[in-house]
N, CA and C atoms as an extended XYZ file, in Angstrom:
528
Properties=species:S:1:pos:R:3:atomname:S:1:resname:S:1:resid:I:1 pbc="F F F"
N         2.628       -2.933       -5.207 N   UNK     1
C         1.805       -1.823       -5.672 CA  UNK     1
C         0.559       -2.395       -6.341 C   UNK     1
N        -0.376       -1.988       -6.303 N   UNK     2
C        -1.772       -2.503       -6.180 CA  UNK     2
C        -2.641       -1.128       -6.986 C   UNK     2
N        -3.277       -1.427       -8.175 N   UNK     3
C        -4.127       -0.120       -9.162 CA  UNK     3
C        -5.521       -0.823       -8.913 C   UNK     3
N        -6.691       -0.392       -8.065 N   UNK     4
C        -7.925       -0.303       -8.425 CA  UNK     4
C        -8.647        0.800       -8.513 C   UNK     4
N        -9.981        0.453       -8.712 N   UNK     5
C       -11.005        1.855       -8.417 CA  UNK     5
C       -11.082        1.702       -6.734 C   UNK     5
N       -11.433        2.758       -6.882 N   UNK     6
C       -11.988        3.869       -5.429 CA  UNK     6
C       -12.949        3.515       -5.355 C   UNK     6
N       -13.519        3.445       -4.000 N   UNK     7
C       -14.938        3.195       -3.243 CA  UNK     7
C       -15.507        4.464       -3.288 C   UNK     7
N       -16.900        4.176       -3.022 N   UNK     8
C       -17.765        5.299       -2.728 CA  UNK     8
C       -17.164        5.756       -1.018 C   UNK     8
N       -17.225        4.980       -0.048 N   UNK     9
C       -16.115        5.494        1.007 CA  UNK     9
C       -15.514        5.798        1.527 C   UNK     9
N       -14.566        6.049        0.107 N   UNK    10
C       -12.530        6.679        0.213 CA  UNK    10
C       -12.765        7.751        0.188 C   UNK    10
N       -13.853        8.867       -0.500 N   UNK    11
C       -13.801        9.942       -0.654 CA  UNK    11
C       -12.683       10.715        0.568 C   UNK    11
N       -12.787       10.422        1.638 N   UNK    12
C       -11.955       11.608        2.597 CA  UNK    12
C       -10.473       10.986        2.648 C   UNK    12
N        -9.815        9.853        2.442 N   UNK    13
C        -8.662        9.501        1.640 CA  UNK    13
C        -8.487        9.957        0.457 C   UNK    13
N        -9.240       10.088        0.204 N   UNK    14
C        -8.793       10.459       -1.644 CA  UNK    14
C        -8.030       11.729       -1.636 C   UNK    14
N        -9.342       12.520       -0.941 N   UNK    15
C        -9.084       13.878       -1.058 CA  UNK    15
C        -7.642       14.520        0.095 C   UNK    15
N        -8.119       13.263        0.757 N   UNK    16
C        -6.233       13.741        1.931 CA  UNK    16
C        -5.004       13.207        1.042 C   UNK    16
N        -4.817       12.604        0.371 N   UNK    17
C        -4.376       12.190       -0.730 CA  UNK    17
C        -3.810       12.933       -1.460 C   UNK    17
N        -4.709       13.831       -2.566 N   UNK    18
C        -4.482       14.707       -3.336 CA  UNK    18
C        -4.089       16.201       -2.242 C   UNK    18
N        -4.371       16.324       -0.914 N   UNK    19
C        -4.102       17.489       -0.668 CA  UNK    19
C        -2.309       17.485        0.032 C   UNK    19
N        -2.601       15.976        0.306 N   UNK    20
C        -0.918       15.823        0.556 CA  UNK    20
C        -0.157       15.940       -0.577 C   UNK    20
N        -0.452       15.573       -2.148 N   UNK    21
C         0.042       16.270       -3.363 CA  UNK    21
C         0.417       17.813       -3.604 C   UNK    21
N        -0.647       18.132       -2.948 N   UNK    22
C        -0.446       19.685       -3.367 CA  UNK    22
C         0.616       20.232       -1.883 C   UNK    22
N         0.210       19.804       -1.072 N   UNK    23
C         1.101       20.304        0.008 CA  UNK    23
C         2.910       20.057       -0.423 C   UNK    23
N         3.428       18.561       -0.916 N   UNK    24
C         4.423       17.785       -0.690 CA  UNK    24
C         4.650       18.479       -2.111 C   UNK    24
N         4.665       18.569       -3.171 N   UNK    25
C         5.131       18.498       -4.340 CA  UNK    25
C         5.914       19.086       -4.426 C   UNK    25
N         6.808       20.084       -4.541 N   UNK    26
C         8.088       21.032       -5.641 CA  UNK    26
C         7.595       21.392       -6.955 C   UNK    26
N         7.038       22.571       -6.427 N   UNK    27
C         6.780       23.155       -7.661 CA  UNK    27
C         5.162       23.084       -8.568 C   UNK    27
N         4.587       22.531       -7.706 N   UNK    28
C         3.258       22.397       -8.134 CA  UNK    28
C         2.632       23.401       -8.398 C   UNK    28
N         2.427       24.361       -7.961 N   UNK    29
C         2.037       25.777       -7.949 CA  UNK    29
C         2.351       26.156       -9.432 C   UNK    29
N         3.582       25.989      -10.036 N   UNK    30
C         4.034       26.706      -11.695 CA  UNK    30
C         3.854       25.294      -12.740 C   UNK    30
N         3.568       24.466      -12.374 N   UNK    31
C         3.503       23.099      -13.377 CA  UNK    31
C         1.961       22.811      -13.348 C   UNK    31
N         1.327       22.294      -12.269 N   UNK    32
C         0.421       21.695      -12.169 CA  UNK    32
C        -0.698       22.781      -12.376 C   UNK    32
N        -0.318       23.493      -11.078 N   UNK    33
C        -1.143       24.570      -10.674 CA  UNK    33
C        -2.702       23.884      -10.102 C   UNK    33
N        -2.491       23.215       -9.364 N   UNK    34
C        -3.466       22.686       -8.166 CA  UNK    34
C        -3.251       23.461       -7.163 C   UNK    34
N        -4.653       23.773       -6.805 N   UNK    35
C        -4.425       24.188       -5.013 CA  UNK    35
C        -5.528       23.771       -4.605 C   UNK    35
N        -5.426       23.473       -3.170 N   UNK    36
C        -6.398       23.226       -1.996 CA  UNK    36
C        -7.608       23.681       -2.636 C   UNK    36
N        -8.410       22.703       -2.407 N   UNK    37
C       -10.041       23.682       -2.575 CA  UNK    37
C       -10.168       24.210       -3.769 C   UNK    37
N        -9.299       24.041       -4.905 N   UNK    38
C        -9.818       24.854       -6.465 CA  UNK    38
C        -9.624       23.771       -7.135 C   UNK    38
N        -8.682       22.743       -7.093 N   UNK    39
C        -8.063       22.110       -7.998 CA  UNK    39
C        -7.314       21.034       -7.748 C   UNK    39
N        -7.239       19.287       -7.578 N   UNK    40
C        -8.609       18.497       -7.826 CA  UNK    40
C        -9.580       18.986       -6.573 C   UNK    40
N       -10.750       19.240       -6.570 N   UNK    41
C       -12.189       19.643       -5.554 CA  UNK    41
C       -12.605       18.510       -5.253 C   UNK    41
N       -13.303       18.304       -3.864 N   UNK    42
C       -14.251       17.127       -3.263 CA  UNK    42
C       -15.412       17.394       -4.350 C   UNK    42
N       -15.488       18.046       -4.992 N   UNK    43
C       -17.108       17.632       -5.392 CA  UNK    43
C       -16.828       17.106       -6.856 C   UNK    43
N       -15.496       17.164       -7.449 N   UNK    44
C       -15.130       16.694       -8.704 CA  UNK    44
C       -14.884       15.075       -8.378 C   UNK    44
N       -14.003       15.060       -7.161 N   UNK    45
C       -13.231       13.705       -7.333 CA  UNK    45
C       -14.663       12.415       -6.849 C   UNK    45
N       -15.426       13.196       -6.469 N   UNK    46
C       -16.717       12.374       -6.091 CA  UNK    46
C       -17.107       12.087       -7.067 C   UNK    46
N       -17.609       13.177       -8.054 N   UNK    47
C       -17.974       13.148       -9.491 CA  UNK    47
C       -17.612       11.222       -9.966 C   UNK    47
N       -15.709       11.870       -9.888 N   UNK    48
C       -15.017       10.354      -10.311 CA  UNK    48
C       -15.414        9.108       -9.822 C   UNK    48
N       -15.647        9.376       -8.566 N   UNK    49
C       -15.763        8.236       -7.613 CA  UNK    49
C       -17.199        7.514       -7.568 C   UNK    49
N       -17.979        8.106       -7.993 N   UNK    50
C       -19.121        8.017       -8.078 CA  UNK    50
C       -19.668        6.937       -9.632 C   UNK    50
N       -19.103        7.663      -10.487 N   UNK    51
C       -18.789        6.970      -11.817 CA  UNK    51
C       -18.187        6.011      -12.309 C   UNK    51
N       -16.801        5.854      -11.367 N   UNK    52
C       -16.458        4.386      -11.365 CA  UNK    52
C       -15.028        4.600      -11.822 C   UNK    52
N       -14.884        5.894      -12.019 N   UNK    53
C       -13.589        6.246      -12.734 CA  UNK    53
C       -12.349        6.939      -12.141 C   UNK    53
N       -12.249        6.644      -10.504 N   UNK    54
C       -11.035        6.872       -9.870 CA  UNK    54
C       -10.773        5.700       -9.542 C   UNK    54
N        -9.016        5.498       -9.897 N   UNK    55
C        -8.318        4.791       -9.219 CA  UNK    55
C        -7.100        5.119       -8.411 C   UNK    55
N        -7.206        4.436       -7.166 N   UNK    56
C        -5.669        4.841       -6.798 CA  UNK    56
C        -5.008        3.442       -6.447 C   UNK    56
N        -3.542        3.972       -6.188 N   UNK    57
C        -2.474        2.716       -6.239 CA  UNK    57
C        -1.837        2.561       -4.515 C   UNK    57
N        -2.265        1.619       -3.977 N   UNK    58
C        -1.668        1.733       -3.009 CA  UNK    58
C        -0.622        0.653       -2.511 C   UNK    58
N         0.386        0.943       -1.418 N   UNK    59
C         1.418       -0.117       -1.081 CA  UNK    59
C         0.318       -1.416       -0.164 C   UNK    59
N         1.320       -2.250       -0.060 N   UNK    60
C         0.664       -3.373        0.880 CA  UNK    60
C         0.269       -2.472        2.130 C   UNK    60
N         0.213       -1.538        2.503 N   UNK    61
C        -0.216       -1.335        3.544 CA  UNK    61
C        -1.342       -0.863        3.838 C   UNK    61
N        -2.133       -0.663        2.479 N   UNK    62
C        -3.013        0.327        2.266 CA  UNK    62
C        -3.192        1.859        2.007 C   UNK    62
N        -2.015        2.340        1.825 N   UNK    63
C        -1.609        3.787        1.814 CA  UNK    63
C        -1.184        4.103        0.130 C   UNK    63
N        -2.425        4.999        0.007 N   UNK    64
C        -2.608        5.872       -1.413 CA  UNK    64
C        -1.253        6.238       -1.812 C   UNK    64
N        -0.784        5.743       -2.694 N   UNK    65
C         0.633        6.132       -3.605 CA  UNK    65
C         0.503        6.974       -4.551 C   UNK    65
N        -0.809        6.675       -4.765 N   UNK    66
C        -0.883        7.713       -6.515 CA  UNK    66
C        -2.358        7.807       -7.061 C   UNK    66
N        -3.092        8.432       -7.227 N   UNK    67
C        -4.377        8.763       -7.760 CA  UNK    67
C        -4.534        8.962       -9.077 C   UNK    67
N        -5.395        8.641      -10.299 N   UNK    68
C        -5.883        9.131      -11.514 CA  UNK    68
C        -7.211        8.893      -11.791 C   UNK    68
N        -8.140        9.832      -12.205 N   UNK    69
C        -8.987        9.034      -12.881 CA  UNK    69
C        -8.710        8.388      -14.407 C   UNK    69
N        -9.666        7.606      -14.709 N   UNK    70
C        -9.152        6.951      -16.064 CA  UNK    70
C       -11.056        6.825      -16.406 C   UNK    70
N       -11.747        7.910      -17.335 N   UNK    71
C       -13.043        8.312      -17.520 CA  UNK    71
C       -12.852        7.288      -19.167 C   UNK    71
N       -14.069        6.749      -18.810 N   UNK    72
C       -14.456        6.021      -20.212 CA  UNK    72
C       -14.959        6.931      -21.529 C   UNK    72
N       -14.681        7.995      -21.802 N   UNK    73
C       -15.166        8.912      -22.570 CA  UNK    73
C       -14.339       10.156      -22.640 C   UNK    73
N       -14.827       11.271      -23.743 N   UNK    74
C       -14.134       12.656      -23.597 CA  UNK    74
C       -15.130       13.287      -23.877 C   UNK    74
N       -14.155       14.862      -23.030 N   UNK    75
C       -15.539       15.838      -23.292 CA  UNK    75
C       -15.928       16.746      -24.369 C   UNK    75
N       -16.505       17.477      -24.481 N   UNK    76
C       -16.800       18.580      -25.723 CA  UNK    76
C       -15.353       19.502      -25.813 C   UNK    76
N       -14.425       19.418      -24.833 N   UNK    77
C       -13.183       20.186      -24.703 CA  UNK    77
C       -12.205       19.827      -26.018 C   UNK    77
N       -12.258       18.246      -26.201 N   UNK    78
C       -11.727       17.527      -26.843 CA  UNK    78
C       -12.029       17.665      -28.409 C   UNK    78
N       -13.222       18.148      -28.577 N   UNK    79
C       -14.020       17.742      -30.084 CA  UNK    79
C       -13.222       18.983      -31.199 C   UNK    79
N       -12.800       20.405      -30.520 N   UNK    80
C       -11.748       21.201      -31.434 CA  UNK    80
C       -10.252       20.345      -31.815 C   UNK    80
N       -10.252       19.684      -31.176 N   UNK    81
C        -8.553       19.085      -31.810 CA  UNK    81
C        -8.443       18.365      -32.524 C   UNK    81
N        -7.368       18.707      -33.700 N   UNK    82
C        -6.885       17.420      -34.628 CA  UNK    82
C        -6.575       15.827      -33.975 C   UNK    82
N        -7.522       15.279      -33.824 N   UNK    83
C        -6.976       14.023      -33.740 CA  UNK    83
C        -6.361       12.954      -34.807 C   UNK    83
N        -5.320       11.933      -34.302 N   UNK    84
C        -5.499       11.119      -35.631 CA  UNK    84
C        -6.397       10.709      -36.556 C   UNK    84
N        -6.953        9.748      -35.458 N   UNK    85
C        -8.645        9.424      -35.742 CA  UNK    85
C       -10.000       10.381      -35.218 C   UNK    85
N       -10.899       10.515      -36.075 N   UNK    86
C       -11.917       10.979      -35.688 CA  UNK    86
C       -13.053        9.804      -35.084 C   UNK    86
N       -13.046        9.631      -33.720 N   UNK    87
C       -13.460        9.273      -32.691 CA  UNK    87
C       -14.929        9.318      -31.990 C   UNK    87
N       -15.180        8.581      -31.845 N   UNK    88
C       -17.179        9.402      -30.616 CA  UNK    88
C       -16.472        9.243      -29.290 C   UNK    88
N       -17.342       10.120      -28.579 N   UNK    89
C       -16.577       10.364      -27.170 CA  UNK    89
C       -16.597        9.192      -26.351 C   UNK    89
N       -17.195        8.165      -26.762 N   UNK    90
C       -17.537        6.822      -25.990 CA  UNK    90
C       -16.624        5.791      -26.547 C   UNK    90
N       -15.824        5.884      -27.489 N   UNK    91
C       -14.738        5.222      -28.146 CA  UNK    91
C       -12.909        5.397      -27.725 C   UNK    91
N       -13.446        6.872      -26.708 N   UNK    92
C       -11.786        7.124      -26.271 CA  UNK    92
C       -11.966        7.194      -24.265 C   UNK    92
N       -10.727        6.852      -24.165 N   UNK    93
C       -10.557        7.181      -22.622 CA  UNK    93
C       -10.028        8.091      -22.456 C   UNK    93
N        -9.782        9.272      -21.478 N   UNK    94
C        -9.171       10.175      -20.933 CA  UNK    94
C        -8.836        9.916      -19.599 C   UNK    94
N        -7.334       10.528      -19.689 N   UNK    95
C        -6.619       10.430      -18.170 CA  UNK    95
C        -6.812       11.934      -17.621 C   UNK    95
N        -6.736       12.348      -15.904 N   UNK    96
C        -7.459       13.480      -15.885 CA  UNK    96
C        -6.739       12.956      -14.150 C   UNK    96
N        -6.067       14.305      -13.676 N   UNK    97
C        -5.916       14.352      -12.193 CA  UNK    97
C        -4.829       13.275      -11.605 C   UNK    97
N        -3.793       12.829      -12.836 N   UNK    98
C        -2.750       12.066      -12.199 CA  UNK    98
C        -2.276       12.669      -10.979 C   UNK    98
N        -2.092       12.100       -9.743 N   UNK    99
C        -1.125       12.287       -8.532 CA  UNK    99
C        -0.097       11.472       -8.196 C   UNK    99
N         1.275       11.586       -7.526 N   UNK   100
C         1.273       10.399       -6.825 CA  UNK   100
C         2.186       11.107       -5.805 C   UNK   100
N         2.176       10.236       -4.615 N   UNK   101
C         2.378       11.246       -3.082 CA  UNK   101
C         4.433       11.426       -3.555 C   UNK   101
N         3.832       12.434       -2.825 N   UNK   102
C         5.228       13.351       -3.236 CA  UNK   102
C         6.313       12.595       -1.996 C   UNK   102
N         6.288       11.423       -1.566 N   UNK   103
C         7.790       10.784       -1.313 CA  UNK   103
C         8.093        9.879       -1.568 C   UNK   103
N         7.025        9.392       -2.959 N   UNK   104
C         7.429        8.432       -3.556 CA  UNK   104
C         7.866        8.750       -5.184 C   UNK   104
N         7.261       10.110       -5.541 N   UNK   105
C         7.783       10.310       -6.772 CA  UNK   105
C         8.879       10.117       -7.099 C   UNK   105
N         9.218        9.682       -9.076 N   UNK   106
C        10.872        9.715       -8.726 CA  UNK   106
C        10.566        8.409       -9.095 C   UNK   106
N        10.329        7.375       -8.399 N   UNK   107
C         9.843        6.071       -8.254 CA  UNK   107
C         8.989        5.190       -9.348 C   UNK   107
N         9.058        5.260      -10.500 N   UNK   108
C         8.171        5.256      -11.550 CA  UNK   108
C         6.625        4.776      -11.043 C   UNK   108
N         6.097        5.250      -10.641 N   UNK   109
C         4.818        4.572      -10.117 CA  UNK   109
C         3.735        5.750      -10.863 C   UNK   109
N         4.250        6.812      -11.244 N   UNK   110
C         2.997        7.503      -12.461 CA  UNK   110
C         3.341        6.619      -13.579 C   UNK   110
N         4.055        6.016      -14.018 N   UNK   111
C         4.462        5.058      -15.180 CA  UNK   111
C         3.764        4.456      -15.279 C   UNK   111
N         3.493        3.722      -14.137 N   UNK   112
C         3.249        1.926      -13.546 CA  UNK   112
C         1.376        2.446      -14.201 C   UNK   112
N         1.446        3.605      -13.386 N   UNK   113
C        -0.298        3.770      -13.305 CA  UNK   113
C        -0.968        3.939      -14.677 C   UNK   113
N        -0.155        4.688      -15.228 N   UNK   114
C        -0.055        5.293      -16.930 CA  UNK   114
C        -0.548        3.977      -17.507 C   UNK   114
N         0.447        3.048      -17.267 N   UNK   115
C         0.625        1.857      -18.564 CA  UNK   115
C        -0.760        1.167      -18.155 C   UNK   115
N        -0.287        0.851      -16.367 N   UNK   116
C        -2.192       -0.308      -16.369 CA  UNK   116
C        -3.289        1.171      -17.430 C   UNK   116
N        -3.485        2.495      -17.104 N   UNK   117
C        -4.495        2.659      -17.337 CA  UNK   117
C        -4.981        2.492      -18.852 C   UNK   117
N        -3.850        2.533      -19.691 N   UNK   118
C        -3.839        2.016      -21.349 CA  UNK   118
C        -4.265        0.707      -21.398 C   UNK   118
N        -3.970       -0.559      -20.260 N   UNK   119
C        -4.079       -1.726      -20.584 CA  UNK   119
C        -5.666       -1.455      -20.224 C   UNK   119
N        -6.550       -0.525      -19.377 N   UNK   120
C        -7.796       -1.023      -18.454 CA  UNK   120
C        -8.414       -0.832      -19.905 C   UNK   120
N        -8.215        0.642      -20.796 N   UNK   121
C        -9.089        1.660      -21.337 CA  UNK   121
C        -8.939        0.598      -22.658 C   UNK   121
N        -7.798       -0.018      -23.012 N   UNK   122
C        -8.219       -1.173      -24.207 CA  UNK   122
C        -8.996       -2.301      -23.927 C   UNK   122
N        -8.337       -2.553      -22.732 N   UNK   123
C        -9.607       -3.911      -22.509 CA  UNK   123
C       -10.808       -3.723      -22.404 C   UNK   123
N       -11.593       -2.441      -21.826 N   UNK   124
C       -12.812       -2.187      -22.313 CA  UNK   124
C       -12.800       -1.707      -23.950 C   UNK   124
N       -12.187       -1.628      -24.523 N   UNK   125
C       -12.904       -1.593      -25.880 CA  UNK   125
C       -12.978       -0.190      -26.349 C   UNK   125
N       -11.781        1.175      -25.784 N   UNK   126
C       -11.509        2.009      -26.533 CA  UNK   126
C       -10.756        2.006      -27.522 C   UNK   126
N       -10.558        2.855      -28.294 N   UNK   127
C        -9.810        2.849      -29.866 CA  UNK   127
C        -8.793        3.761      -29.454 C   UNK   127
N        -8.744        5.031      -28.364 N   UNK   128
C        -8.110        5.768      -28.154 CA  UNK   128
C        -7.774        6.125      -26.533 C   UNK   128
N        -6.344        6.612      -26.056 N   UNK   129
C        -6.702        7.251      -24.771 CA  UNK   129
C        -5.542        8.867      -25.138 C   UNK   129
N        -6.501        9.439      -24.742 N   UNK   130
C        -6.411       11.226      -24.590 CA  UNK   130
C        -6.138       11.417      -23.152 C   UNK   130
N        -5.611       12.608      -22.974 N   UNK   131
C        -5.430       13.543      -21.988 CA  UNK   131
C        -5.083       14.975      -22.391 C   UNK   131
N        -5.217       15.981      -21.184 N   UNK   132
C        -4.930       17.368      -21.570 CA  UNK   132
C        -3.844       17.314      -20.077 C   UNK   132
N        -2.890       18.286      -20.525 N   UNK   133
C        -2.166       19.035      -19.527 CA  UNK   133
C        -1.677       20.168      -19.703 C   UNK   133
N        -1.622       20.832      -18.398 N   UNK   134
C        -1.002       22.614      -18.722 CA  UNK   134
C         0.096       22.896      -19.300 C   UNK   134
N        -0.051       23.605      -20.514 N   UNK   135
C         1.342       23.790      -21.423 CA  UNK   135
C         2.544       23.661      -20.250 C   UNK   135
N         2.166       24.811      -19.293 N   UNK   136
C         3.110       24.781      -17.761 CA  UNK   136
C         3.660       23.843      -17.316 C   UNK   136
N         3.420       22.533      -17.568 N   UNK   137
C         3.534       21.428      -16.750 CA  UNK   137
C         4.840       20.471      -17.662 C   UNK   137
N         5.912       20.811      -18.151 N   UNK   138
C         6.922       20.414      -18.602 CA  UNK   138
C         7.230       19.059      -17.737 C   UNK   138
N         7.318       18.992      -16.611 N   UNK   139
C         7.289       17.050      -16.569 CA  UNK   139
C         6.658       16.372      -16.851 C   UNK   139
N         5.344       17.148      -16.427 N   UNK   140
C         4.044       15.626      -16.878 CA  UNK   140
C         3.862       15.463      -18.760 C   UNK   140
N         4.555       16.712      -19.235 N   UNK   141
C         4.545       16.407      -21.083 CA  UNK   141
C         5.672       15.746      -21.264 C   UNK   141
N         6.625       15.732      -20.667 N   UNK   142
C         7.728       14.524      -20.895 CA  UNK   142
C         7.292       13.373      -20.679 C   UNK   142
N         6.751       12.815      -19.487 N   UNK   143
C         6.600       11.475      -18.873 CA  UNK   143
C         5.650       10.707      -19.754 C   UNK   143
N         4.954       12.052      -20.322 N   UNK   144
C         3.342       11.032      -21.355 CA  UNK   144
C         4.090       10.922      -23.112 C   UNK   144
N         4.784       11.925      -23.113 N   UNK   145
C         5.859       11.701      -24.346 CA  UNK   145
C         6.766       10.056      -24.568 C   UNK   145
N         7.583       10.303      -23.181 N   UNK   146
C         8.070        9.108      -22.777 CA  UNK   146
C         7.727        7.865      -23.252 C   UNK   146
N         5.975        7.772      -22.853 N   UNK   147
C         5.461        6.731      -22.693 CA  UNK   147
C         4.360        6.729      -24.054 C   UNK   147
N         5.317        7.050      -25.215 N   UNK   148
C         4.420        6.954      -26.342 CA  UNK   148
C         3.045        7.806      -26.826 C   UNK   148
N         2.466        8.937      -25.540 N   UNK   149
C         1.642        9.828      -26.226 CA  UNK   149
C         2.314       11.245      -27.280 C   UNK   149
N         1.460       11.616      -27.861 N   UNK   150
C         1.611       12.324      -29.051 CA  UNK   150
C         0.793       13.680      -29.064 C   UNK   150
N         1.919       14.885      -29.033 N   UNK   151
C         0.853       16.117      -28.837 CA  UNK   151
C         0.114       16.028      -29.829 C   UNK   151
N        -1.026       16.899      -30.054 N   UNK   152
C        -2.165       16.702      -30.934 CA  UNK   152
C        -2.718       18.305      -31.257 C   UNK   152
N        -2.101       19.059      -29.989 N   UNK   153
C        -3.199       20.487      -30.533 CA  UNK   153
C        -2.936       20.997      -28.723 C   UNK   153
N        -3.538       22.526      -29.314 N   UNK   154
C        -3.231       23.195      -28.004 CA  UNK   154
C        -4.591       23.883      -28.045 C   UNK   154
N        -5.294       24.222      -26.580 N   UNK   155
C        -6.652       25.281      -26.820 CA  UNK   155
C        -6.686       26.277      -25.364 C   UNK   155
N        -6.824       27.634      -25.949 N   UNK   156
C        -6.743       27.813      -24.692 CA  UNK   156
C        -8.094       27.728      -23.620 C   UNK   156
N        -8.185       27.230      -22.370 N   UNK   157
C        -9.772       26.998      -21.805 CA  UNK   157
C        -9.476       27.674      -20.223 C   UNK   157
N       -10.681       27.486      -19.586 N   UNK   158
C       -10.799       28.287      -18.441 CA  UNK   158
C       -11.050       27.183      -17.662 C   UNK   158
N       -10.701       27.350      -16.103 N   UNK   159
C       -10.073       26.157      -15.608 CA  UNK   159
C       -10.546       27.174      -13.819 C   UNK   159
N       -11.156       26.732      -12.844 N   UNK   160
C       -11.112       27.237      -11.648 CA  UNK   160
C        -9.831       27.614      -11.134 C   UNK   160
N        -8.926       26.760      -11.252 N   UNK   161
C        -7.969       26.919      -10.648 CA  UNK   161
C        -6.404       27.696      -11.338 C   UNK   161
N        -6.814       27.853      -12.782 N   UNK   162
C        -6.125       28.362      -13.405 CA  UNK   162
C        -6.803       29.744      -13.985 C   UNK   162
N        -7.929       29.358      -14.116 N   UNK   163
C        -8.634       30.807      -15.001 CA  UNK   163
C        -8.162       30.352      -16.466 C   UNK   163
N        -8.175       31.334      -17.188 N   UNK   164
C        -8.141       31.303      -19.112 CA  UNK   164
C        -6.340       31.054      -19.426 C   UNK   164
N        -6.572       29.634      -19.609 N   UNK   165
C        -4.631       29.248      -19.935 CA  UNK   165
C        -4.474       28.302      -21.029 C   UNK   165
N        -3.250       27.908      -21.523 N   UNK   166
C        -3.424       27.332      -22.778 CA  UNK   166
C        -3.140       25.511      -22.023 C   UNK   166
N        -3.858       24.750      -22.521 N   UNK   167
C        -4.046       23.484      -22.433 CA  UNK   167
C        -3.211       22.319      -23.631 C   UNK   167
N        -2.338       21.523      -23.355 N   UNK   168
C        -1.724       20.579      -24.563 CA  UNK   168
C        -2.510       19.546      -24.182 C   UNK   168
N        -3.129       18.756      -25.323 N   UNK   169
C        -3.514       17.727      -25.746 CA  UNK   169
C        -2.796       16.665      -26.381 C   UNK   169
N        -3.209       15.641      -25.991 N   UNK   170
C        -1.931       14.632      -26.358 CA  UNK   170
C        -3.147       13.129      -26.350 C   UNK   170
N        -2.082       12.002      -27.141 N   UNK   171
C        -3.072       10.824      -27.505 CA  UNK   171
C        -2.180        9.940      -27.589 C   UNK   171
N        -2.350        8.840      -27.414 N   UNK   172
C        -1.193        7.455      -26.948 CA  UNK   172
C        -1.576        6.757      -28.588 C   UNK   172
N         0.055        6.364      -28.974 N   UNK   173
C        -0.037        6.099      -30.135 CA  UNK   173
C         0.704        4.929      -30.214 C   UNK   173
N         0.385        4.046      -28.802 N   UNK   174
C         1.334        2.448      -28.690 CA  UNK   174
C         0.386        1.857      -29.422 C   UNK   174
N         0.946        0.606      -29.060 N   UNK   175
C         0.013       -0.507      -29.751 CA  UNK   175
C        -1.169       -1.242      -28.931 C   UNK   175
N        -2.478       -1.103      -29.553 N   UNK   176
C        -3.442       -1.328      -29.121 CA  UNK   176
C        -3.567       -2.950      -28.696 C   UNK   176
């Protein structure tokens, strides 16, 4: 298993990628709540790709296992929540659009991706890594629990693919 960034190139992997997520998953629809065309979008994951801030994980064969971005910063979404530390948005990383193909889940490989992305976001020289997920999404708040993040605050925000829903915030509280 292999974690880099994404090419400017992959874009139409990426996005077959994430749509084989939404197709393959169990239950995505009431957890995640991604769909085709609303939620991750070609014009977002470009966004990522463009910036430097998608990675995906693939087997020796070349075949996308798992997608995240890992963004060197947070957004104004972030600035209502209690954090531990009070932070500048250029001091924390955010995780945003974890995938990983639905016949390998199960397989700890959102783990695998999780942990490199704590090791990438310290070695550049953040103090913090954040994420948000849909209150809805009861596995992915276990798995980041699991792995040492810490809820922090809830807000509710508006989302294409969700419309106006409540959002958990959470912050990794391993050792730097």
């Amino acid at each position: 298993m292999k974690l880099r960034k994404a090419g400017g190139g992959e874009l139409g992997r990426v996005v077959e990628f994430y749509e084989r997520v939404i197709e393959g998953t169990v239950e995505i629809e009431k957890h995640a709540q991604w769909m085709k065309g609303k939620h991750p979008t070609e014009e977002g994951l470009r966004a990522f790709i463009a910036e430097g801030s998608l990675y995906v994980c693939e087997n020796e064969e070349g075949r996308i296992l798992g997608a995240m971005a890992l963004c060197m910063y947070q957004g104004e979404e972030y600035h209502a929540v209690e954090w531990k530390r009070k932070l500048a948005d250029g001091e924390v990383a955010t995780l945003h659009t974890l995938g990983v193909s639905p016949e390998c889940q199960g397989e700890g490989i959102g783990t695998e991706m999780i942990r490199e992305a704590i090791r990438v976001a310290y070695a550049a020289g953040k103090k913090s890594v954040r994420l948000d997920v849909l209150k809805s999404n009861g596995p992915a708040q276990r798995l980041y629990e699991r792995l040492g993040f810490v809820f922090r605050g809830c807000q509710n925000l508006y989302a294409e693919n969700t419309g106006w829903t409540d959002f958990y915030f959470y912050e990794y509280e391993g050792a730097e």
